[in-house]
C-alpha positions in Angstrom: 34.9 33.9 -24.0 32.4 32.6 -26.9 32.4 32.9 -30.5 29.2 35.0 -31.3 27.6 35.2 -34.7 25.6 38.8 -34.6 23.4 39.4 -37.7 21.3 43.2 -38.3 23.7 45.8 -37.2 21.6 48.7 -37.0 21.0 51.4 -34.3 20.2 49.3 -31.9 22.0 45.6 -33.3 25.4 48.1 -33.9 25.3 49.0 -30.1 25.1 45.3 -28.6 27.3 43.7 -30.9 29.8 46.5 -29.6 29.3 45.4 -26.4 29.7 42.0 -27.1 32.9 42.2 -28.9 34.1 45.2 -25.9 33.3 42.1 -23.2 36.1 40.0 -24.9 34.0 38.1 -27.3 35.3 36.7 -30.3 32.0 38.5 -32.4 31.6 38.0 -35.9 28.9 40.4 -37.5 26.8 40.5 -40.5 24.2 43.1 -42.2 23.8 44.0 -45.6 24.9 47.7 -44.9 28.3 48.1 -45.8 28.7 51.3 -43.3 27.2 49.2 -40.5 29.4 46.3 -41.7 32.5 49.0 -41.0 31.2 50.6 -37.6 31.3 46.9 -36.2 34.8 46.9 -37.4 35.9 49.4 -35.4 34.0 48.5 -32.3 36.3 45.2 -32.3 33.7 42.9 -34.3 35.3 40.6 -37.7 32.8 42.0 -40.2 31.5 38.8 -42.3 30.6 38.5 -46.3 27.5 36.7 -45.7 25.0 35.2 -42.6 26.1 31.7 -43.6 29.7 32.8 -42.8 28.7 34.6 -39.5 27.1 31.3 -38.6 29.3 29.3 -38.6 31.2 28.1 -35.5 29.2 30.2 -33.6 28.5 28.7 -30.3 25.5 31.7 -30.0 23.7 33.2 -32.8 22.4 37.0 -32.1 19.7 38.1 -34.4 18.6 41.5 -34.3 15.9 42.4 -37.5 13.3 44.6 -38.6 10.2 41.9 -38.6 8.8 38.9 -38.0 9.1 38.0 -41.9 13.0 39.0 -41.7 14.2 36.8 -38.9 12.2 33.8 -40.1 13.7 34.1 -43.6 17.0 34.4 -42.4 16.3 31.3 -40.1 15.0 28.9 -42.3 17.7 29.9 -45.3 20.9 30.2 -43.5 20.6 29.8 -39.7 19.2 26.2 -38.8 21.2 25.0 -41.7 24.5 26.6 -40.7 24.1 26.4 -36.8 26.4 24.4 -34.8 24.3 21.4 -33.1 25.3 23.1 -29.3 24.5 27.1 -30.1 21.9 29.1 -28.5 19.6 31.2 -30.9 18.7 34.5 -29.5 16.6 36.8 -31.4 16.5 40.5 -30.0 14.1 41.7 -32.6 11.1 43.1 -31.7 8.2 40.5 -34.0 4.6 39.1 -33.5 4.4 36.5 -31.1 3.2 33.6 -33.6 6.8 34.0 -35.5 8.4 33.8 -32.6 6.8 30.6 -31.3 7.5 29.2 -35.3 11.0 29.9 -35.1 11.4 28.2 -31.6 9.3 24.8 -32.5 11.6 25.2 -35.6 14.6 25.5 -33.5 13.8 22.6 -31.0 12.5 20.4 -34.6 16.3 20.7 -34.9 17.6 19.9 -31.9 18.8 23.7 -31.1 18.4 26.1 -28.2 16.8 29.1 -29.1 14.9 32.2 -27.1 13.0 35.5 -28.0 14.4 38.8 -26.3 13.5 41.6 -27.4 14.8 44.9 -25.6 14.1 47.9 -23.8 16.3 51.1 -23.7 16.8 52.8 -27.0 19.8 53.3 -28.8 21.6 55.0 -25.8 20.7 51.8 -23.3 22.1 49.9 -26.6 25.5 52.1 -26.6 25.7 51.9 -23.3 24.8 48.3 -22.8 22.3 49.1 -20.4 19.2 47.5 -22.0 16.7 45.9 -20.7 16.0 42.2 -22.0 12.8 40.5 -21.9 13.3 36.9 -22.4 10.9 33.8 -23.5 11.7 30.4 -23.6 12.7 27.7 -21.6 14.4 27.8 -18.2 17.6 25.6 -20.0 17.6 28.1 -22.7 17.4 31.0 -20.7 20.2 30.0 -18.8 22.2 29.6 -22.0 21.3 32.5 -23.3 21.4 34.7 -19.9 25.4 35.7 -19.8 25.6 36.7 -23.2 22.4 38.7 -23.1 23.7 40.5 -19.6 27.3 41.7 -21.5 24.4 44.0 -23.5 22.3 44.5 -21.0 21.2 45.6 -17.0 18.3 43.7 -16.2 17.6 40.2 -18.2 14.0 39.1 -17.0 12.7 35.3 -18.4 9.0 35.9 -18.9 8.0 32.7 -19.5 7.8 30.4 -22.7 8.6 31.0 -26.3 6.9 33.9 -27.3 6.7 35.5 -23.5 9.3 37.6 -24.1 7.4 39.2 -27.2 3.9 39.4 -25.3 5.9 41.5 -22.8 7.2 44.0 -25.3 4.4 44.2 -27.2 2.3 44.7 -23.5 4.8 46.9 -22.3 5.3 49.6 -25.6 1.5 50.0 -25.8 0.9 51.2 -22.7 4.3 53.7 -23.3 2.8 54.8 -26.5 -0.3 55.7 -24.7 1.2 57.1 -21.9 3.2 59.4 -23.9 0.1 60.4 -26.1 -1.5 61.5 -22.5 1.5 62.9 -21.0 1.4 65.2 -24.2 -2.0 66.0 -24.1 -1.2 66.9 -20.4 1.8 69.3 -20.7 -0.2 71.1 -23.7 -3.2 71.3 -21.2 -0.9 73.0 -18.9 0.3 75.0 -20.9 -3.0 76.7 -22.8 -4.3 76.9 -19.0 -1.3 79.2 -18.6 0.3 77.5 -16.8 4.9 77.3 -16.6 5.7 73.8 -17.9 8.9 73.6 -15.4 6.5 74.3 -12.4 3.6 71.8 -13.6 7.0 69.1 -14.1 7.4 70.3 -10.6 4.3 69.1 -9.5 3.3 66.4 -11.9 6.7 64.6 -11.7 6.1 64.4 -7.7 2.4 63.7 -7.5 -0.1 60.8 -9.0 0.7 61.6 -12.4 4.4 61.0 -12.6 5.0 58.4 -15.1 8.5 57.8 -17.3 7.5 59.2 -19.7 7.4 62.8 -18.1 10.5 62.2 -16.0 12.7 60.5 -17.9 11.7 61.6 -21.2 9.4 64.7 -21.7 8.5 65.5 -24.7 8.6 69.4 -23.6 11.8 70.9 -24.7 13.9 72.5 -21.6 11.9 70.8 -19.0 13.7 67.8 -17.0 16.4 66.1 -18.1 17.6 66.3 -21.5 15.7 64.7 -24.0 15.0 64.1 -28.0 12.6 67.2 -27.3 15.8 69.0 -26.6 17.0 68.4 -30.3 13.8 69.1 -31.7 12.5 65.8 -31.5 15.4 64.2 -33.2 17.2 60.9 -32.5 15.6 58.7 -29.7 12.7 56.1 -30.3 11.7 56.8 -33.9 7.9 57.5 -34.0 7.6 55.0 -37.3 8.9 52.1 -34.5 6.2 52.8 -31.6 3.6 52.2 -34.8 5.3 48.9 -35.6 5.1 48.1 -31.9 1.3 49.4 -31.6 0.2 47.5 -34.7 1.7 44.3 -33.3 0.0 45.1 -30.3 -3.5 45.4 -31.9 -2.9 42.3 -33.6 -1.7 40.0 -30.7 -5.7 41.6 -29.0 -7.7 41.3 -31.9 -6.0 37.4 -31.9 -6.9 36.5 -27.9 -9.9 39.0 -27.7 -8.5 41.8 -25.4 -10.6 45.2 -25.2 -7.5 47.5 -25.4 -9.2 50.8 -26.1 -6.4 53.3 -25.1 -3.8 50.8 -27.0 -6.2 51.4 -30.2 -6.7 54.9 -29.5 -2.7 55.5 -29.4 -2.1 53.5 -32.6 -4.8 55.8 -34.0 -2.7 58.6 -33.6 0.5 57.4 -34.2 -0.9 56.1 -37.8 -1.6 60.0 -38.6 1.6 61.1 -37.0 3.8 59.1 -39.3 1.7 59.7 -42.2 2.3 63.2 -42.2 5.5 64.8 -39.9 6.3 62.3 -37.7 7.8 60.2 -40.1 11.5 61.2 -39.3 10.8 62.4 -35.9 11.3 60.6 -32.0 7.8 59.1 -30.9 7.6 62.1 -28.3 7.5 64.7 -31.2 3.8 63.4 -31.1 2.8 66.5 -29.1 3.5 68.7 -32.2 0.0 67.4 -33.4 -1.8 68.3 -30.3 -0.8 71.8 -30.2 
Protein backbone atom coordinates (compact mmCIF):
# COMPACT_ATOMS: atom_id res chain seq x y z
CA UNK A 1 0.00 0.00 0.00
CA UNK A 2 1.02 3.79 -0.91
CA UNK A 3 1.44 6.79 1.04
CA UNK A 4 -1.26 9.24 -0.28
CA UNK A 5 -1.19 12.94 0.27
CA UNK A 6 -5.24 14.01 -0.19
CA UNK A 7 -5.80 17.82 -0.06
CA UNK A 8 -9.84 19.48 -0.14
CA UNK A 9 -11.83 17.21 2.03
CA UNK A 10 -15.18 18.23 1.27
CA UNK A 11 -18.46 16.39 0.32
CA UNK A 12 -17.15 14.79 -2.25
CA UNK A 13 -12.88 14.99 -1.38
CA UNK A 14 -14.16 13.53 2.42
CA UNK A 15 -15.73 10.46 0.67
CA UNK A 16 -12.59 9.33 -1.44
CA UNK A 17 -10.10 10.02 0.92
CA UNK A 18 -12.27 7.52 3.09
CA UNK A 19 -11.93 5.14 0.69
CA UNK A 20 -8.55 5.47 0.17
CA UNK A 21 -7.54 5.19 3.72
CA UNK A 22 -10.49 2.08 4.15
CA UNK A 23 -8.36 0.21 1.02
CA UNK A 24 -5.28 0.08 3.41
CA UNK A 25 -3.62 3.23 2.41
CA UNK A 26 -1.39 5.04 4.56
CA UNK A 27 -3.58 8.58 3.57
CA UNK A 28 -2.55 11.72 5.00
CA UNK A 29 -5.21 14.57 4.48
CA UNK A 30 -5.32 18.22 4.40
CA UNK A 31 -8.16 21.11 4.21
CA UNK A 32 -8.48 24.17 5.86
CA UNK A 33 -11.81 22.96 7.64
CA UNK A 34 -11.11 21.87 10.97
CA UNK A 35 -14.44 19.55 10.97
CA UNK A 36 -13.46 18.08 7.73
CA UNK A 37 -9.89 17.79 9.01
CA UNK A 38 -11.64 15.52 12.07
CA UNK A 39 -14.20 13.48 9.76
CA UNK A 40 -10.93 12.22 7.86
CA UNK A 41 -9.79 11.21 11.22
CA UNK A 42 -12.23 9.00 11.94
CA UNK A 43 -12.43 7.48 8.46
CA UNK A 44 -8.77 6.20 9.17
CA UNK A 45 -6.91 9.20 7.44
CA UNK A 46 -3.66 11.16 9.67
CA UNK A 47 -5.16 14.65 9.47
CA UNK A 48 -2.10 17.12 8.50
CA UNK A 49 -1.33 20.95 9.82
CA UNK A 50 -0.54 22.13 6.41
CA UNK A 51 -0.42 20.97 2.34
CA UNK A 52 3.32 21.11 2.57
CA UNK A 53 3.12 18.50 5.29
CA UNK A 54 0.49 16.31 3.41
CA UNK A 55 3.07 16.40 0.59
CA UNK A 56 5.51 15.21 1.69
CA UNK A 57 6.59 11.62 1.09
CA UNK A 58 3.72 11.16 -0.77
CA UNK A 59 4.24 8.79 -3.49
CA UNK A 60 0.59 10.16 -5.04
CA UNK A 61 -0.81 13.52 -4.45
CA UNK A 62 -4.89 13.73 -4.58
CA UNK A 63 -6.24 17.12 -5.08
CA UNK A 64 -9.78 17.60 -4.86
CA UNK A 65 -10.75 21.81 -5.00
CA UNK A 66 -13.31 24.18 -5.76
CA UNK A 67 -11.62 25.90 -9.08
CA UNK A 68 -9.28 26.18 -11.48
CA UNK A 69 -7.62 29.19 -9.54
CA UNK A 70 -7.49 26.88 -6.24
CA UNK A 71 -5.68 23.95 -7.53
CA UNK A 72 -3.14 26.03 -9.51
CA UNK A 73 -2.33 28.10 -6.36
CA UNK A 74 -1.98 25.21 -4.28
CA UNK A 75 0.32 23.73 -7.08
CA UNK A 76 2.66 26.22 -7.79
CA UNK A 77 3.03 27.25 -3.75
CA UNK A 78 3.29 23.94 -2.13
CA UNK A 79 2.89 20.98 -4.45
CA UNK A 80 5.69 20.96 -7.21
CA UNK A 81 7.91 22.25 -4.55
CA UNK A 82 7.18 19.60 -1.93
CA UNK A 83 6.44 16.56 -4.36
CA UNK A 84 8.58 13.63 -4.22
CA UNK A 85 10.50 13.32 -7.80
CA UNK A 86 8.49 9.72 -8.47
CA UNK A 87 4.62 10.79 -7.26
CA UNK A 88 1.71 10.92 -9.45
CA UNK A 89 -0.43 14.20 -9.33
CA UNK A 90 -4.06 13.54 -9.63
CA UNK A 91 -6.40 16.33 -9.57
CA UNK A 92 -10.18 15.19 -9.16
CA UNK A 93 -11.54 18.74 -9.23
CA UNK A 94 -13.82 19.70 -11.62
CA UNK A 95 -11.75 23.19 -13.55
CA UNK A 96 -11.49 24.73 -17.14
CA UNK A 97 -9.59 22.82 -19.40
CA UNK A 98 -6.67 25.60 -20.00
CA UNK A 99 -5.72 25.14 -16.04
CA UNK A 100 -5.65 21.85 -16.36
CA UNK A 101 -3.37 21.71 -19.37
CA UNK A 102 -1.08 24.54 -17.23
CA UNK A 103 -0.79 22.45 -14.31
CA UNK A 104 0.29 19.32 -16.43
CA UNK A 105 3.03 21.25 -18.76
CA UNK A 106 3.93 22.57 -15.16
CA UNK A 107 4.06 19.17 -13.84
CA UNK A 108 6.12 17.52 -16.76
CA UNK A 109 8.45 21.20 -16.59
CA UNK A 110 9.32 19.34 -13.38
CA UNK A 111 9.88 16.06 -14.18
CA UNK A 112 6.45 14.74 -12.40
CA UNK A 113 3.55 12.62 -13.46
CA UNK A 114 0.39 14.23 -13.18
CA UNK A 115 -3.39 13.67 -14.66
CA UNK A 116 -6.80 15.49 -14.57
CA UNK A 117 -9.91 13.31 -13.21
CA UNK A 118 -12.54 14.71 -12.44
CA UNK A 119 -15.70 12.57 -11.23
CA UNK A 120 -19.08 11.46 -11.73
CA UNK A 121 -21.42 10.12 -8.98
CA UNK A 122 -22.26 12.63 -6.30
CA UNK A 123 -21.55 12.51 -2.89
CA UNK A 124 -23.29 8.95 -2.44
CA UNK A 125 -21.02 7.36 -5.53
CA UNK A 126 -18.14 9.31 -3.36
CA UNK A 127 -19.27 7.44 0.02
CA UNK A 128 -19.65 4.59 -1.60
CA UNK A 129 -16.60 4.64 -3.77
CA UNK A 130 -18.60 4.07 -6.72
CA UNK A 131 -17.54 7.12 -8.80
CA UNK A 132 -16.99 7.42 -12.04
CA UNK A 133 -13.51 8.84 -13.13
CA UNK A 134 -12.75 10.51 -16.24
CA UNK A 135 -9.16 10.62 -16.81
CA UNK A 136 -6.67 12.86 -19.18
CA UNK A 137 -3.25 12.52 -19.57
CA UNK A 138 -0.78 10.29 -20.78
CA UNK A 139 -1.06 6.53 -21.14
CA UNK A 140 2.21 6.21 -18.44
CA UNK A 141 0.37 8.49 -16.22
CA UNK A 142 -2.80 6.92 -16.50
CA UNK A 143 -1.39 3.76 -15.61
CA UNK A 144 0.14 5.39 -12.48
CA UNK A 145 -2.69 6.95 -11.58
CA UNK A 146 -5.29 4.10 -12.45
CA UNK A 147 -5.21 1.80 -9.07
CA UNK A 148 -5.45 4.56 -6.80
CA UNK A 149 -8.19 6.18 -8.73
CA UNK A 150 -10.18 2.59 -8.87
CA UNK A 151 -9.93 2.16 -4.64
CA UNK A 152 -12.52 5.42 -5.12
CA UNK A 153 -14.03 4.52 -7.91
CA UNK A 154 -16.21 1.89 -10.49
CA UNK A 155 -15.41 2.77 -13.87
CA UNK A 156 -11.86 4.75 -14.52
CA UNK A 157 -12.07 5.80 -18.31
CA UNK A 158 -8.58 7.64 -19.95
CA UNK A 159 -10.03 10.16 -22.33
CA UNK A 160 -7.26 11.16 -23.84
CA UNK A 161 -4.55 13.95 -23.13
CA UNK A 162 -4.13 16.49 -20.50
CA UNK A 163 -7.14 18.32 -20.28
CA UNK A 164 -9.46 15.26 -21.83
CA UNK A 165 -10.57 14.32 -18.82
CA UNK A 166 -12.02 17.93 -18.13
CA UNK A 167 -13.57 18.34 -21.77
CA UNK A 168 -15.45 15.11 -20.85
CA UNK A 169 -16.95 16.50 -17.64
CA UNK A 170 -17.61 19.62 -18.83
CA UNK A 171 -19.36 17.78 -22.25
CA UNK A 172 -20.98 15.37 -20.13
CA UNK A 173 -22.77 17.79 -17.11
CA UNK A 174 -24.08 20.15 -19.88
CA UNK A 175 -26.05 17.84 -21.56
CA UNK A 176 -27.30 16.51 -17.72
CA UNK A 177 -28.11 20.00 -16.83
CA UNK A 178 -30.24 20.24 -19.97
CA UNK A 179 -31.61 17.10 -19.72
CA UNK A 180 -32.81 17.62 -16.34
CA UNK A 181 -34.24 21.22 -17.31
CA UNK A 182 -36.46 19.14 -20.10
CA UNK A 183 -37.18 16.23 -18.07
CA UNK A 184 -38.73 18.87 -15.68
CA UNK A 185 -40.47 20.76 -18.11
CA UNK A 186 -41.84 17.18 -19.07
CA UNK A 187 -43.15 15.81 -15.80
CA UNK A 188 -44.89 19.43 -15.17
CA UNK A 189 -46.34 19.00 -18.79
CA UNK A 190 -47.75 15.85 -17.67
CA UNK A 191 -48.89 16.86 -14.94
CA UNK A 192 -51.07 20.25 -15.99
CA UNK A 193 -52.32 17.81 -18.92
CA UNK A 194 -53.73 15.78 -16.01
CA UNK A 195 -52.09 13.40 -16.27
CA UNK A 196 -50.61 10.73 -12.83
CA UNK A 197 -46.84 11.33 -12.71
CA UNK A 198 -46.23 7.51 -11.54
CA UNK A 199 -48.16 6.32 -14.73
CA UNK A 200 -46.39 8.92 -17.24
CA UNK A 201 -42.79 7.44 -15.26
CA UNK A 202 -44.49 4.25 -16.35
CA UNK A 203 -44.39 5.11 -19.75
CA UNK A 204 -41.73 7.66 -20.17
CA UNK A 205 -39.17 5.58 -18.28
CA UNK A 206 -39.84 2.59 -20.83
CA UNK A 207 -40.28 4.49 -24.07
CA UNK A 208 -37.92 7.12 -26.31
CA UNK A 209 -37.84 9.54 -23.59
CA UNK A 210 -36.17 7.56 -20.81
CA UNK A 211 -33.07 9.26 -19.89
CA UNK A 212 -31.20 9.16 -16.20
CA UNK A 213 -32.27 11.76 -15.20
CA UNK A 214 -35.99 10.48 -15.02
CA UNK A 215 -34.95 7.04 -13.89
CA UNK A 216 -32.43 7.36 -11.69
CA UNK A 217 -33.08 10.73 -10.41
CA UNK A 218 -36.55 12.35 -10.88
CA UNK A 219 -37.00 15.40 -9.74
CA UNK A 220 -40.81 14.42 -8.98
CA UNK A 221 -41.11 13.61 -5.36
CA UNK A 222 -42.69 9.83 -4.73
CA UNK A 223 -42.15 8.79 -8.25
CA UNK A 224 -39.20 6.11 -8.85
CA UNK A 225 -36.59 5.54 -6.79
CA UNK A 226 -35.82 7.65 -4.05
CA UNK A 227 -34.32 10.79 -4.73
CA UNK A 228 -33.20 14.50 -3.42
CA UNK A 229 -36.95 15.28 -4.62
CA UNK A 230 -37.95 12.91 -1.88
CA UNK A 231 -36.30 15.35 0.79
CA UNK A 232 -37.56 18.30 -0.69
CA UNK A 233 -34.84 18.82 -2.91
CA UNK A 234 -32.18 18.63 -0.35
CA UNK A 235 -28.71 17.08 -0.42
CA UNK A 236 -27.69 15.54 -3.85
CA UNK A 237 -25.91 17.65 -6.64
CA UNK A 238 -26.20 21.24 -5.39
CA UNK A 239 -27.81 23.37 -8.06
CA UNK A 240 -24.92 26.30 -7.37
CA UNK A 241 -22.40 23.29 -8.81
CA UNK A 242 -24.38 22.39 -12.21
CA UNK A 243 -23.90 26.39 -12.78
CA UNK A 244 -20.17 26.17 -12.14
CA UNK A 245 -20.13 23.21 -14.51
CA UNK A 246 -22.47 25.00 -17.21
CA UNK A 247 -20.42 28.22 -17.13
CA UNK A 248 -17.23 26.21 -17.74
CA UNK A 249 -19.10 24.64 -20.38
CA UNK A 250 -19.98 27.97 -22.17
CA UNK A 251 -16.61 29.02 -21.88
CA UNK A 252 -14.67 25.91 -23.21
CA UNK A 253 -17.54 26.75 -26.66
CA UNK A 254 -17.32 30.26 -26.83
CA UNK A 255 -13.21 29.26 -26.78
CA UNK A 256 -13.28 26.48 -29.87
CA UNK A 257 -16.57 27.97 -31.51
CA UNK A 258 -19.25 25.29 -30.64
CA UNK A 259 -23.08 26.29 -31.25
CA UNK A 260 -24.38 24.73 -27.98
CA UNK A 261 -27.80 26.32 -27.80
CA UNK A 262 -29.48 23.95 -25.28
CA UNK A 263 -26.10 24.10 -23.12
CA UNK A 264 -26.73 28.05 -23.11
CA UNK A 265 -30.29 27.76 -22.70
CA UNK A 266 -29.78 25.43 -19.41
CA UNK A 267 -27.15 27.75 -17.94
CA UNK A 268 -29.76 30.43 -18.62
CA UNK A 269 -31.90 28.98 -16.22
CA UNK A 270 -29.80 27.74 -13.78
CA UNK A 271 -28.20 31.46 -13.43
CA UNK A 272 -31.96 32.49 -12.26
CA UNK A 273 -32.44 29.47 -10.22
CA UNK A 274 -29.45 30.13 -7.94
CA UNK A 275 -30.09 33.69 -7.87
CA UNK A 276 -33.17 33.40 -6.25
CA UNK A 277 -34.26 29.70 -4.42
CA UNK A 278 -32.06 27.35 -5.77
CA UNK A 279 -29.24 28.56 -4.00
CA UNK A 280 -29.30 25.88 -1.22
CA UNK A 281 -31.30 23.40 -3.18
CA UNK A 282 -30.18 19.89 -5.43
CA UNK A 283 -30.01 20.86 -9.18
CA UNK A 284 -33.31 18.85 -9.70
CA UNK A 285 -35.23 21.37 -7.45
CA UNK A 286 -35.05 23.34 -10.84
CA UNK A 287 -38.71 22.22 -11.55
CA UNK A 288 -39.98 24.42 -8.64
CA UNK A 289 -39.49 27.40 -11.22
CA UNK A 290 -41.39 25.83 -13.95
CA UNK A 291 -44.41 25.19 -12.06
Amino acid sequence: MARIAFIGLGNMGGGMAANLAKAGHDVRAFDLSPEALDRAKKAGCLPMASAAETVDGAEAIVTMLPAGSHVESVYAETVFDAAEPGAILIDCSTIDVDTARRVAEAAQARGLSAVDAPVSGGIAAATAGTLTFMVGGSQTAFDRAEPYLSDMGKTVIHAGGSGAGQAAKICNNMLLGAEMVATCEAFVLAEKLGLDLQRFYDIASVSSGQSWSMTSYCPVPGVGPETPADRDYQGGFAAPLMLKDLRLAMAAAASVGANTPMGARAAELYEAFVAGEGAGLDFSGIIKTLR
